[in-house]
Backbone as numpy.savetxt, mean C-alpha at the origin, in Angstrom:
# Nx Ny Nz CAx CAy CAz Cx Cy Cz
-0.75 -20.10 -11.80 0.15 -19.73 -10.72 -0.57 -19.81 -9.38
-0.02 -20.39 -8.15 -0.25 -20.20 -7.23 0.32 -18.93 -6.14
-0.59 -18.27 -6.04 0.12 -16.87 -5.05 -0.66 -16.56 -3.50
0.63 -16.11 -2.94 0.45 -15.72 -1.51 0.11 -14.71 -1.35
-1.19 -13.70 -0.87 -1.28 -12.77 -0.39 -1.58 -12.04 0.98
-0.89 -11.39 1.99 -0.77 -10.96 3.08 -1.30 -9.92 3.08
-2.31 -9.69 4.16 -3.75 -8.44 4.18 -4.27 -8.53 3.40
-4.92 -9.89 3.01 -5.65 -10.02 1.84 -6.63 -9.49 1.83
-7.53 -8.77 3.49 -8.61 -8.22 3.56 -8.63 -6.66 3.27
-7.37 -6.30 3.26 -6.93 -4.69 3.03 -7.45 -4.11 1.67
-7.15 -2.55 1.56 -7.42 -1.91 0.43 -7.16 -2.65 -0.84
-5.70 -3.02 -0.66 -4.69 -3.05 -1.78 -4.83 -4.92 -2.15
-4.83 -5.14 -0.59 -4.31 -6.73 -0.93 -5.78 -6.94 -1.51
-6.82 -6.68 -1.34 -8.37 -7.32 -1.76 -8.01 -7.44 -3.15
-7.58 -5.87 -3.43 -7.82 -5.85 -4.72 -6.71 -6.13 -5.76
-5.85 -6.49 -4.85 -4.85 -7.42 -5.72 -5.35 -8.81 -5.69
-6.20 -9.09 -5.47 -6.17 -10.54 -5.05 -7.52 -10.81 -6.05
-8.26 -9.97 -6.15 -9.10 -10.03 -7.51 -8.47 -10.14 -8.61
-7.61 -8.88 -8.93 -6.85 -9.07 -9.79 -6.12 -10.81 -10.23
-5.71 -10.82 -9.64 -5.12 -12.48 -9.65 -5.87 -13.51 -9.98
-7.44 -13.25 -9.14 -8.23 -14.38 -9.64 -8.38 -14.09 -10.86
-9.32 -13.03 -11.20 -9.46 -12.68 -12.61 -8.39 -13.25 -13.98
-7.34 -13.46 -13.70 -6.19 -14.09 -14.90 -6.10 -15.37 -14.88
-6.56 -16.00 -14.21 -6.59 -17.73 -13.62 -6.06 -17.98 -12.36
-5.11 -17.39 -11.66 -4.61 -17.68 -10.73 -5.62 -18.40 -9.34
-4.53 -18.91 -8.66 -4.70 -20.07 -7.53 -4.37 -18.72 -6.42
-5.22 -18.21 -5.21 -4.88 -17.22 -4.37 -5.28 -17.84 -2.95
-4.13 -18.09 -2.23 -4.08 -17.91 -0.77 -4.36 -16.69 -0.27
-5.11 -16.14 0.06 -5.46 -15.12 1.18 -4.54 -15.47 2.83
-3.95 -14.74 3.41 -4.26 -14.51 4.73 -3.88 -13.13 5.54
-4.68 -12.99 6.66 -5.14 -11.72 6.81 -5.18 -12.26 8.80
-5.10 -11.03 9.31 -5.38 -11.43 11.20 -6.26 -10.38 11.57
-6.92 -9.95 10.48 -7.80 -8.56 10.81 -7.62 -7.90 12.36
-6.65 -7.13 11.91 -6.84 -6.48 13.22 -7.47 -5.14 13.39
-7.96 -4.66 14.58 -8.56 -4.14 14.61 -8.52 -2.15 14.15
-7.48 -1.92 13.44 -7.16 -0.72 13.18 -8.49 -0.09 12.80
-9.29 -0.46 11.83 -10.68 -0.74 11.40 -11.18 -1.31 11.60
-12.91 -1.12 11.60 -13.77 -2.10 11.74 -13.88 -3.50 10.72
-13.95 -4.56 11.35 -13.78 -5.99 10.51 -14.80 -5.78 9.25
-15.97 -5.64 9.43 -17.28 -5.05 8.52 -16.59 -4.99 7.07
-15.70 -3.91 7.00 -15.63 -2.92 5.86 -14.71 -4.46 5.17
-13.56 -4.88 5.78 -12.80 -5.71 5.68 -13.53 -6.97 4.53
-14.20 -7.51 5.54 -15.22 -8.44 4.81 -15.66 -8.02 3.53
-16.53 -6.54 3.86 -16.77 -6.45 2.29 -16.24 -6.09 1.26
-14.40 -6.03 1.20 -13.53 -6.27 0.56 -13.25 -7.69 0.05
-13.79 -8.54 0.85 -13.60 -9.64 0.67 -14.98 -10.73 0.05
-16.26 -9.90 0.12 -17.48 -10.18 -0.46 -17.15 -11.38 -2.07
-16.32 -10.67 -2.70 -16.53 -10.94 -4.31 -15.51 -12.16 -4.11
-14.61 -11.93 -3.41 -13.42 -12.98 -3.24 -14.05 -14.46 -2.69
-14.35 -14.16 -2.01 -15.00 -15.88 -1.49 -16.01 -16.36 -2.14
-16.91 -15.60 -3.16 -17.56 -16.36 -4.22 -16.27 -17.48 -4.95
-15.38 -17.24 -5.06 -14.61 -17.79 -6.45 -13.80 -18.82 -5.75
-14.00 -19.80 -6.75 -13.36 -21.62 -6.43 -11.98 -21.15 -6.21
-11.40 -20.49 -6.72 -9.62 -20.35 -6.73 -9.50 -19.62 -5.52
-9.82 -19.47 -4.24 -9.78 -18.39 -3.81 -10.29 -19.13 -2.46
-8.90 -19.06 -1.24 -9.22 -19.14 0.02 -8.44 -18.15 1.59
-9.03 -17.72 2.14 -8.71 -16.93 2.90 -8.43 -17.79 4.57
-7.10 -17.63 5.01 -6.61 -18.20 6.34 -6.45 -16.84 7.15
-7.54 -17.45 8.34 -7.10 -16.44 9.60 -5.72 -16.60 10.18
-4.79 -16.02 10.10 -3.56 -16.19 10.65 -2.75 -15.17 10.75
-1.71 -15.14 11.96 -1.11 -14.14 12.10 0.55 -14.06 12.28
0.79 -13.42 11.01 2.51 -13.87 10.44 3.27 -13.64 11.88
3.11 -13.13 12.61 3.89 -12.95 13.95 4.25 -14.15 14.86
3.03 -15.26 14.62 3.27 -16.20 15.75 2.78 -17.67 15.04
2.27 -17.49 13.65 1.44 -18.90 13.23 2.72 -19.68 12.31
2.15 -20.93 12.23 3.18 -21.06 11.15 3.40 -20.91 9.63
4.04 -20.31 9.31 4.31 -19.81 8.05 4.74 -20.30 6.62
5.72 -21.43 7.27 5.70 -22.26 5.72 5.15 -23.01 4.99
3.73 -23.66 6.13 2.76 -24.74 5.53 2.18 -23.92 4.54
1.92 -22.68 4.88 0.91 -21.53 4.52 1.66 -20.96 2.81
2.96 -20.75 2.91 3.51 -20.33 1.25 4.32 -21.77 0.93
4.28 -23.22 1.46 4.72 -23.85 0.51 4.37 -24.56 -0.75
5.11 -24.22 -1.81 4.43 -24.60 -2.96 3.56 -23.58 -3.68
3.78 -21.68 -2.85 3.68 -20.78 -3.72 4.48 -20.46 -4.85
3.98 -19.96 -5.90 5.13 -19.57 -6.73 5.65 -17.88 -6.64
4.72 -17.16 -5.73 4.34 -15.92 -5.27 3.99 -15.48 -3.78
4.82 -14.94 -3.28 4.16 -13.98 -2.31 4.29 -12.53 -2.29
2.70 -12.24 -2.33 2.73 -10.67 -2.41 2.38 -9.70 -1.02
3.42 -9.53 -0.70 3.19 -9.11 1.21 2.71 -7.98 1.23
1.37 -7.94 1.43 0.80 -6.34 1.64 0.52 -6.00 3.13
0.55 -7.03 3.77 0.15 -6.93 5.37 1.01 -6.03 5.93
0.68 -5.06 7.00 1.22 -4.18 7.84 0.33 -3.22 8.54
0.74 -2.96 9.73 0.22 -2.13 10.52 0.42 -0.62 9.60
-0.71 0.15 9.16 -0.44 1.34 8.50 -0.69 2.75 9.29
-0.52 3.49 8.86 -0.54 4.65 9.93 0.67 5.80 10.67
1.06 6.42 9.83 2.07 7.67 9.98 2.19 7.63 11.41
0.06 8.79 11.93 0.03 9.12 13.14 -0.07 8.60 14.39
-0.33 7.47 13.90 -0.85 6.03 15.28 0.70 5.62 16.14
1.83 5.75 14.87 2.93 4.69 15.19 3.41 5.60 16.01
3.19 7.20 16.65 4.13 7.61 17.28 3.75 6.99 19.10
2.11 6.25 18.93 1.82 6.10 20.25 1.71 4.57 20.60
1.59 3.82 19.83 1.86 2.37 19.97 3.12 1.64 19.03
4.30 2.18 19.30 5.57 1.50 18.34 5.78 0.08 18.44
5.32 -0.66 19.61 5.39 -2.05 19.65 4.10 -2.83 18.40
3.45 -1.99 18.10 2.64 -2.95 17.45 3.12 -2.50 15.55
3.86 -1.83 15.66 4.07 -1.14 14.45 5.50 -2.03 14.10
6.31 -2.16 15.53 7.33 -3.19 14.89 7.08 -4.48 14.92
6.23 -5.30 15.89 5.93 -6.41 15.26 5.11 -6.85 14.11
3.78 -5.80 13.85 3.53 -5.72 12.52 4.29 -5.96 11.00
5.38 -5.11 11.09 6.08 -4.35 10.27 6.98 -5.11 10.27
7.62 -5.39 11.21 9.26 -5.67 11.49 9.20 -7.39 11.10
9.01 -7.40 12.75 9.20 -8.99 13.05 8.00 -9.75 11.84
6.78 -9.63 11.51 5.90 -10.39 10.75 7.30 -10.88 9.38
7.57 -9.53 8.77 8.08 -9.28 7.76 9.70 -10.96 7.83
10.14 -10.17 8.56 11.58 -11.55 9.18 10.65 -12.45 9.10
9.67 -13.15 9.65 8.91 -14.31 9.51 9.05 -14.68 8.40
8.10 -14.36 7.74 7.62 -14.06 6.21 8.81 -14.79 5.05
9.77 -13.86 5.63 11.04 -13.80 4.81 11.80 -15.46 4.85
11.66 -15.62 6.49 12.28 -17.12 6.66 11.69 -18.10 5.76
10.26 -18.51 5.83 9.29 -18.94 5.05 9.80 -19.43 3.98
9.49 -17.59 2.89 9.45 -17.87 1.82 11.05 -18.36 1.30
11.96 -18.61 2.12 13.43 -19.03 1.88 13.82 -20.69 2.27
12.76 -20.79 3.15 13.22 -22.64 3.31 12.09 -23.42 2.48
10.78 -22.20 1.63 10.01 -23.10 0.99 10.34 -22.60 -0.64
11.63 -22.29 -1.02 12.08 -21.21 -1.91 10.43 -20.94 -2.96
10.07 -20.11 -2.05 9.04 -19.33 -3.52 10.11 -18.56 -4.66
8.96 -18.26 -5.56 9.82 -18.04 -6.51 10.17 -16.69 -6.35
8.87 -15.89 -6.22 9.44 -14.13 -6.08 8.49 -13.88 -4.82
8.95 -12.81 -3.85 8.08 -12.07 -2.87 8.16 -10.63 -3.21
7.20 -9.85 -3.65 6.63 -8.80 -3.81 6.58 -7.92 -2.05
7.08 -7.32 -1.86 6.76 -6.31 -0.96 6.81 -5.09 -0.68
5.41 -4.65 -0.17 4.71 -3.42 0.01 5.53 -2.54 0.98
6.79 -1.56 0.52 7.19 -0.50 0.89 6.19 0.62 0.96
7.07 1.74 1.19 6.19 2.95 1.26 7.36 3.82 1.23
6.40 5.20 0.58 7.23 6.46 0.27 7.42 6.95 1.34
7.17 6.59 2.91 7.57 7.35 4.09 8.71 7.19 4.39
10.00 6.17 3.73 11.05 5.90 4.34 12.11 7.22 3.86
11.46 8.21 2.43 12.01 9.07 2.54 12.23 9.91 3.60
11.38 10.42 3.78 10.99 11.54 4.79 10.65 12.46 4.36
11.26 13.86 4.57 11.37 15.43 3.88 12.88 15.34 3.13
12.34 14.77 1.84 13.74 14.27 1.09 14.19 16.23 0.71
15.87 16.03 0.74 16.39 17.74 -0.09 16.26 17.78 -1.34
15.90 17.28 -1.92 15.28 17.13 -3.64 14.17 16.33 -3.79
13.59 16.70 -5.09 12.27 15.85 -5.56 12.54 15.68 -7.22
11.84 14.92 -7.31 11.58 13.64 -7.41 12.74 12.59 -6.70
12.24 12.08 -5.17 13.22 11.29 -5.02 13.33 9.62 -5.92
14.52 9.51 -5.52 15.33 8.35 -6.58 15.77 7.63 -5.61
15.70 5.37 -5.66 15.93 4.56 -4.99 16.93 5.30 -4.16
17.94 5.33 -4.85 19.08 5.61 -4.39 19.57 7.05 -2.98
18.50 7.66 -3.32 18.54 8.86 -2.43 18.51 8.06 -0.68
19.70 8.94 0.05 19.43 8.21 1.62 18.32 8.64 2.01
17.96 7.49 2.69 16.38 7.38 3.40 16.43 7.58 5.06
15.27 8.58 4.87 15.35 9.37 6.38 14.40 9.57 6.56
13.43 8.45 7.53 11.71 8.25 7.70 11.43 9.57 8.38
10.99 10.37 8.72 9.98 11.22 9.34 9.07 10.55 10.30
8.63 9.48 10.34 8.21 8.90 11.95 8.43 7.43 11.80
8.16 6.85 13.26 7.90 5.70 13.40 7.25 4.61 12.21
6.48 5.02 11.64 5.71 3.74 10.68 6.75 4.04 9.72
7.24 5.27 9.37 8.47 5.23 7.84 9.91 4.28 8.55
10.29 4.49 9.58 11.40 3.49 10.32 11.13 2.23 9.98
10.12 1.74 10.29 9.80 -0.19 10.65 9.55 -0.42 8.90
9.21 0.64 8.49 8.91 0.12 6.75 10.17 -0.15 6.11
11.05 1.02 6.68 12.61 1.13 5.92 13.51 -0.35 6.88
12.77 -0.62 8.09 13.46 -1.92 8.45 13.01 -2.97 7.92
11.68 -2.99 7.28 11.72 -3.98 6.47 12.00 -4.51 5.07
12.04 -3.35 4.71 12.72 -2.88 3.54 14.60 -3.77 2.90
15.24 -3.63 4.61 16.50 -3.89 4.63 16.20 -5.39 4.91
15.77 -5.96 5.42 15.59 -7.19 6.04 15.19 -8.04 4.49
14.16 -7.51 3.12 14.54 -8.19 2.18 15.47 -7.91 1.32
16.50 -6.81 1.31 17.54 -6.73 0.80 18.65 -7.85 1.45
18.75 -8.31 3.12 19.48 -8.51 3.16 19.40 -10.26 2.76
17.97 -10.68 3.36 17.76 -11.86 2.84 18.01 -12.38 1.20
17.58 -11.23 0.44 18.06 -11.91 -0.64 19.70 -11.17 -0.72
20.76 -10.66 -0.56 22.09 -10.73 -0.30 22.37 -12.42 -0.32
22.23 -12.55 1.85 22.11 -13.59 1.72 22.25 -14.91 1.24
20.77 -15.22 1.13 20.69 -16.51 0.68 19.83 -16.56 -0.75
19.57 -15.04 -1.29 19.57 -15.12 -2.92 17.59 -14.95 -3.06
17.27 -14.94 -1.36 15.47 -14.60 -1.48 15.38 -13.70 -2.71
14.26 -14.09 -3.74 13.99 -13.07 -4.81 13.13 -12.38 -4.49
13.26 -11.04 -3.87 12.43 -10.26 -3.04 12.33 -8.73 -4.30
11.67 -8.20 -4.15 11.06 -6.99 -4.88 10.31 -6.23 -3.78
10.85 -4.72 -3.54 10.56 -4.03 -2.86 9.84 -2.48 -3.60
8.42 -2.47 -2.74 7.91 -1.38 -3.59 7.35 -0.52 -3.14
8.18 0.90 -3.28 7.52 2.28 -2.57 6.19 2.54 -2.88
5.19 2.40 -2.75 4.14 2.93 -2.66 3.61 4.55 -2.62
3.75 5.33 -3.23 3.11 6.64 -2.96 1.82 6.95 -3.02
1.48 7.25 -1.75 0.18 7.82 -1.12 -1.11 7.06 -2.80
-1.57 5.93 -2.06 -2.52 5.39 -2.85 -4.19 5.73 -2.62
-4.44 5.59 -3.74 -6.12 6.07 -3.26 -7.02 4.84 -4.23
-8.31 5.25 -4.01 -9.20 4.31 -4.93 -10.17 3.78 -4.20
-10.89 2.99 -5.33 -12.20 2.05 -4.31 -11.13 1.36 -3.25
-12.31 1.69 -2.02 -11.72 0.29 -1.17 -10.73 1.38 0.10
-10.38 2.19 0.05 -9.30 3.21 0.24 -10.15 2.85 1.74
-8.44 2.72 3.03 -9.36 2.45 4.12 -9.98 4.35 4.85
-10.65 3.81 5.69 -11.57 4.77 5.97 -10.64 6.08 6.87
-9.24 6.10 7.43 -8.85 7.05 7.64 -7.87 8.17 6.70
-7.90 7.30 5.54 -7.17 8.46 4.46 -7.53 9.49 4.02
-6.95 10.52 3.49 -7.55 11.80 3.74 -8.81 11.72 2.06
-8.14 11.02 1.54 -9.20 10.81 0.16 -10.11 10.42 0.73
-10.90 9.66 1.61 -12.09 8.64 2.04 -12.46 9.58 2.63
-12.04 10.38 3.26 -12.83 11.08 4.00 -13.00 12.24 3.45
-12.26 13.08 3.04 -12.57 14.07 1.95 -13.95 14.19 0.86
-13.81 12.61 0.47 -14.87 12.76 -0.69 -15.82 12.15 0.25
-16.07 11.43 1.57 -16.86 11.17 2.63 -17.87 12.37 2.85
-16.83 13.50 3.17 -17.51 14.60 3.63 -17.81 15.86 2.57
-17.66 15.31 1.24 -18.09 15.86 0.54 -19.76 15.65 -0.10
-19.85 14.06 0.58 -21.14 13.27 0.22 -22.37 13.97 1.49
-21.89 14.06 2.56 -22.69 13.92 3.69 -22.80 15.67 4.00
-21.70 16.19 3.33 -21.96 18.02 4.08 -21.18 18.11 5.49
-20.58 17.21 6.03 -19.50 17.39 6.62 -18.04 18.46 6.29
-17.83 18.70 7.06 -16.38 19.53 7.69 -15.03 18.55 7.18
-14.13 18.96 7.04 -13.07 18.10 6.66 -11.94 18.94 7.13
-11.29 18.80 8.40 -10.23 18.76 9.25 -8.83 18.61 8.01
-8.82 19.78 7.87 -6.99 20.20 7.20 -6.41 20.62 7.96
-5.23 19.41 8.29 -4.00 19.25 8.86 -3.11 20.37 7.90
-2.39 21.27 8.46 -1.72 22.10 7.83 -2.32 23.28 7.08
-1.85 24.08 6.63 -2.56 24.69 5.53 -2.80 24.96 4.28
-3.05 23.48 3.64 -3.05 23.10 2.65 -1.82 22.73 1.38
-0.46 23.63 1.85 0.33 23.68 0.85 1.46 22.00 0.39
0.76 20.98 1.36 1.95 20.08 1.53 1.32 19.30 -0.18
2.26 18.69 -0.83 2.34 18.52 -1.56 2.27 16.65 -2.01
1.59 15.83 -2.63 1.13 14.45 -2.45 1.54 14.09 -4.13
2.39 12.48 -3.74 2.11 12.08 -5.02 0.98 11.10 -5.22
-0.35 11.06 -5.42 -1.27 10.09 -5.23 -1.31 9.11 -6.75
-1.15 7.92 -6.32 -1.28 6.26 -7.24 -2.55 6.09 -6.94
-3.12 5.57 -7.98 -4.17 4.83 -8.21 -3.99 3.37 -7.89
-4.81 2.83 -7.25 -5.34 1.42 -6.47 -4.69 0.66 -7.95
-5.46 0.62 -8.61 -5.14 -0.49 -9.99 -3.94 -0.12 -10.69
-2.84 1.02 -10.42 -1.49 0.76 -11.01 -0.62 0.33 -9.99
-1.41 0.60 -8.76 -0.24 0.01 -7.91 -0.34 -1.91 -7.99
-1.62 -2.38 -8.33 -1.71 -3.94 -8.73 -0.88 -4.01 -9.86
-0.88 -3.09 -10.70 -0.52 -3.54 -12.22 1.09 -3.68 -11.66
1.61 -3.20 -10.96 2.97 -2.76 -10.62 3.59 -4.03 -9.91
2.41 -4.29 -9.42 2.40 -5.75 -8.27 3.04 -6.71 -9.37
2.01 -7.37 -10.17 1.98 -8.18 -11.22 2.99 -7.91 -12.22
3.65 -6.94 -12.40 4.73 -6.67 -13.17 6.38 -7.05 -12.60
6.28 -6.64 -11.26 7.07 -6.80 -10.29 7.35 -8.16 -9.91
6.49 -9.43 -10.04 6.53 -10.89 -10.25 7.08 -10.87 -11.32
6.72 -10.63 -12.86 7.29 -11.13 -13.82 8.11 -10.71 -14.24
9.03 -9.78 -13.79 10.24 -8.89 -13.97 11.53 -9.70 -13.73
12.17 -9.82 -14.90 13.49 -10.16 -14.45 14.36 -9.20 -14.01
14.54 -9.70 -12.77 15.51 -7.92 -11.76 15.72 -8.84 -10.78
17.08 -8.37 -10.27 17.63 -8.98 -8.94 17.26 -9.19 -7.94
17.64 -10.37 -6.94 17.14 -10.28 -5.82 17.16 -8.74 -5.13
16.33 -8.40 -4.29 17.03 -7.36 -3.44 16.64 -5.72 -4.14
16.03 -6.13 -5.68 15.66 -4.61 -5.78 14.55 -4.05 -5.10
14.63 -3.01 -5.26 13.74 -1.86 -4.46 13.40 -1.05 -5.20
11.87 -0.61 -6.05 11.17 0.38 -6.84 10.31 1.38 -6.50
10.28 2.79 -6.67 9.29 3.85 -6.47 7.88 3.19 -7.38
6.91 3.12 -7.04 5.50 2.87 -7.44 4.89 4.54 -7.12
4.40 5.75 -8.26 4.53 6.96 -7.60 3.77 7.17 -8.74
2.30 7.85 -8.50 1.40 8.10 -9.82 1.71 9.00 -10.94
2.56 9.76 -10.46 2.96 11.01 -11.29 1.89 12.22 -11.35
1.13 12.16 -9.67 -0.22 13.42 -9.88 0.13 14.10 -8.90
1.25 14.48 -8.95 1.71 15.08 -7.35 1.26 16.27 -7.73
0.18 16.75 -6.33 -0.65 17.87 -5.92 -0.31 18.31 -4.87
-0.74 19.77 -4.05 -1.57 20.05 -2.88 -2.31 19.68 -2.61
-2.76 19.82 -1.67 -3.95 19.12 -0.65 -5.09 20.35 -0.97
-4.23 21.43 -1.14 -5.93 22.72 -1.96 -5.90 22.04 -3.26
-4.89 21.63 -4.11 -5.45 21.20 -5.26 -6.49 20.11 -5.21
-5.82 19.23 -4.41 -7.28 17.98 -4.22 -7.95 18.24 -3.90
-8.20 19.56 -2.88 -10.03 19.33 -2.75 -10.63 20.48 -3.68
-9.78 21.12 -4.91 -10.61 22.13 -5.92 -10.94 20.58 -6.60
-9.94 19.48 -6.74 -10.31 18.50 -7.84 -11.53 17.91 -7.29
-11.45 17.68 -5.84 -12.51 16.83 -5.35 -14.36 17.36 -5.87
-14.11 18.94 -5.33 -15.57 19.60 -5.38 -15.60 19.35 -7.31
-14.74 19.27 -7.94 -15.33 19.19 -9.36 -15.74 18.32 -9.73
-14.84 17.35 -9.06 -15.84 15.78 -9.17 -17.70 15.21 -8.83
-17.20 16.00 -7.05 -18.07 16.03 -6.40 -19.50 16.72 -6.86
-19.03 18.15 -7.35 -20.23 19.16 -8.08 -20.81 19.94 -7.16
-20.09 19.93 -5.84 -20.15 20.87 -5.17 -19.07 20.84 -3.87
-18.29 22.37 -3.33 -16.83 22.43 -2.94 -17.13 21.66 -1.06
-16.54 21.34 -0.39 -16.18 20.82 0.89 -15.26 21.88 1.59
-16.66 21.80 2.70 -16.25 22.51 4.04 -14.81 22.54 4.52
-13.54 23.34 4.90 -12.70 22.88 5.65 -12.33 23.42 6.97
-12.20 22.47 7.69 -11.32 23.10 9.14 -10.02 22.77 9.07
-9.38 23.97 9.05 -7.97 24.03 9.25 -7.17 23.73 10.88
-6.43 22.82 10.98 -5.62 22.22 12.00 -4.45 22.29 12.02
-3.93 22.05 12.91 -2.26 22.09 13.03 -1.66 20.89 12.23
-0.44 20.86 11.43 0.15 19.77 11.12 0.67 19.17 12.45
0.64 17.68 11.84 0.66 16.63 13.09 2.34 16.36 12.57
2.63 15.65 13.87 4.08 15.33 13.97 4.40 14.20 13.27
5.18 13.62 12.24 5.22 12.61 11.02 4.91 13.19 9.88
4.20 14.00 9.59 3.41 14.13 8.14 5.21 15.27 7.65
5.03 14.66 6.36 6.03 15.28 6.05 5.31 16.66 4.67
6.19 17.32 4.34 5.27 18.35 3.60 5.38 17.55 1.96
6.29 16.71 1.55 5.83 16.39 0.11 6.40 15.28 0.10
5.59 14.59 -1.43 6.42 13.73 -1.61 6.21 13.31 -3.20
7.30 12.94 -3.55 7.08 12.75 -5.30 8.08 11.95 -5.44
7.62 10.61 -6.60 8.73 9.59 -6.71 9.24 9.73 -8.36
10.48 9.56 -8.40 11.20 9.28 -9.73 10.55 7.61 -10.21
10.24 7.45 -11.31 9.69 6.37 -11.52 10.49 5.59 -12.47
11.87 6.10 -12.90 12.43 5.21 -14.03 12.85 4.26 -13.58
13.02 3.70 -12.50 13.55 2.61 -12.32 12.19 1.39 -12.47
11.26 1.91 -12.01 9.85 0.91 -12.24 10.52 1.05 -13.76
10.11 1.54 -14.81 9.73 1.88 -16.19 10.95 1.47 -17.07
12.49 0.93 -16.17 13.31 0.16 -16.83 13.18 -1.36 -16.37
12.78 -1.47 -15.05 13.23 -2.71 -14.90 11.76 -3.85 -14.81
10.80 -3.16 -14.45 9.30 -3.92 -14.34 8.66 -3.57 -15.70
9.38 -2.37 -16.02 8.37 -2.73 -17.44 6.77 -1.71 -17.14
7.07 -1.02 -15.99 5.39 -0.24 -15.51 5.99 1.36 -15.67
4.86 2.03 -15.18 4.08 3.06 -15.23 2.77 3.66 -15.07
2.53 4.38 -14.75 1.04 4.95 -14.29 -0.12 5.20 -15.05
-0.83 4.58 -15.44 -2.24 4.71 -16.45 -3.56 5.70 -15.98
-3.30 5.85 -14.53 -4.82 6.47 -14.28 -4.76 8.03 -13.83
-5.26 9.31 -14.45 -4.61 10.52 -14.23 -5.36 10.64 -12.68
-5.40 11.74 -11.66 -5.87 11.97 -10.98 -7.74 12.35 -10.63
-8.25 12.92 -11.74 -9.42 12.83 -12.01 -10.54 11.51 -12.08
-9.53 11.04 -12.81 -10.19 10.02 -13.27 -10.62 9.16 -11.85
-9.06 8.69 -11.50 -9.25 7.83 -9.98 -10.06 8.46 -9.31
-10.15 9.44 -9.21 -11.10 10.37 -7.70 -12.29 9.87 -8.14
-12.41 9.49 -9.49 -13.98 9.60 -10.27 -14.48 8.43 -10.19
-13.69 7.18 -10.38 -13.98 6.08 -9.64 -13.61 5.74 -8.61
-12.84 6.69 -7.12 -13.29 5.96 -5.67 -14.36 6.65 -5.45
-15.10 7.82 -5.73 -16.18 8.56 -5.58 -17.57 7.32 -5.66
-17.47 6.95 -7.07 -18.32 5.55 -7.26 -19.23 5.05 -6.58
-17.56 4.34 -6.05 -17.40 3.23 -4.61 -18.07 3.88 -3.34
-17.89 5.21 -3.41 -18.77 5.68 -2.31 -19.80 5.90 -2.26
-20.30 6.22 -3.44 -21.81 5.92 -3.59 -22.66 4.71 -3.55
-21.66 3.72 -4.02 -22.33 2.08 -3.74 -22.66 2.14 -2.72
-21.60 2.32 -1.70 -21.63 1.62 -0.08 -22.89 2.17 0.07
-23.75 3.53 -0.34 -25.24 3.87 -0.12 -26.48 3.28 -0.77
């Protein structure tokens, strides 16, 4: 198979994009590294990837380059690219909707005049918001809590409507709060178990009680790859949701047990976006992709912990 991947330098896309090589696959990378993070870390997401013959990475940027030379004759595109960031989007919204928005419409045109076969895309559990029930379900109305949950839920609609439309076989996938090797450097996991390494302070937003469903890095790939080979309609839309929904005191009693010793906290005000929970119903993954969650919460903490010890 030949496949498209967007932020190929990211957490998720790197390591989907291993994934891919690893089975035989043919992987387009492209990525516009921008600067949310330092390029550094980026690259060395991308270290293992450019060893391998199947495997090429294009600087380009879905906003303004051209797009169909780039997926024609994919049989896959897996769109992980986006501007990420709850707290950022309430102060730069122009870069969050062309990120988000307009890349996405690009993208979409593309993969429709070069008909790929399926496009995979990277939703997120922010388009809930502060849902009135939990475990939310596709179907529940979606009511972002900030700016980055808006442009996600607009892109969200933009491959529903494309495949309406003109029949784009698009797959849309909530993401809940992911962690793992690779995890970029402002998530509260990276830095948590960061400052659990170094004897640092760790700044708690709120007071601890908000409630997280955290996925593991490698079920949200497995979900990826399932989500290609799934026979399901244009236009669906799936919760991807680990099933380890915690507190934020529970993660860091889990963290110090990992760790083997507990982390400092400073308590802060909750910031404006953060919503207090979130937990996804997963039967619709588990009827129609055929997935589900393999890695308990321990475990994952136990291998991004690892990863943090490599980088030393």
């Amino acid at each position: 198979m030949r496949a498209v991947v967007t932020g190929v330098a990211g957490f998720i896309g790197s390591t989907l994009a291993e994934a891919l090589i690893a089975r035989g696959d043919h992987v387009l990378g492209i990525d516009c590294f921008t600067p949310y993070y330092e390029r550094p870390r980026k690259e060395a997401n991308l270290s293992m990837l450019r060893k391998q013959p199947d495997f090429e990475v294009v600087d380009a940027d879905l906003r303004s380059d051209d797009l169909r030379a780039l997926v024609d004759g994919a049989d896959a595109v897996f769109h992980q690219a986006a501007q990420p960031g709850v707290r950022l989007s309430w102060s730069s919204f122009a870069e969050y909707d062309s990120h988000n928005v307009l890349a996405t419409q690009r993208l979409l045109d593309a993969v429709r005049d070069a008909a790929v076969g399926r496009m995979v895309f990277a939703s997120s559990s922010s388009v809930y918001g502060n849902a009135p029930a939990y475990p939310t379900a596709e179907d529940d109305l979606p009511r972002p809590h900030s700016p980055y949950g808006v442009t996600k839920l607009a892109a969200e609609h933009l491959c529903r409507l494309y495949a309406d439309n003109w029949g784009v076989p698009t797959v849309s996938l909530r993401y809940f709060t992911v962690y793992g090797p690779r995890q970029r450097p402002d998530m509260a996991t990276h830095r948590l178990l960061e400052a659990g390494l170094t004897g640092a302070t760790f700044p708690l937003l709120g007071d601890g009680s908000a409630v997280r469903d955290f996925t593991f890095v490698g079920d949200v790939v497995a979900a990826n790859l399932a989500a290609h080979a799934a026979d399901c309609a244009p236009g669906t839309v799936a919760n991807i949701a680990g099933g380890a929904s915690t507190t934020m005191a529970g993660l860091f009693s889990l963290a110090a047990d990992v760790l083997g010793r507990p982390v400092a906290v400073d308590p802060m005000a909750a910031q404006a976006g953060d919503v207090h929970r979130t937990g996804g119903s997963i039967e619709r993954a588990q009827k129609l992709l055929g997935w589900e969650p393999r890695t308990d919460l321990r475990t994952g903490l136990a291998a991004q912990l690892e990863w943090h010890r490599s980088l030393r």
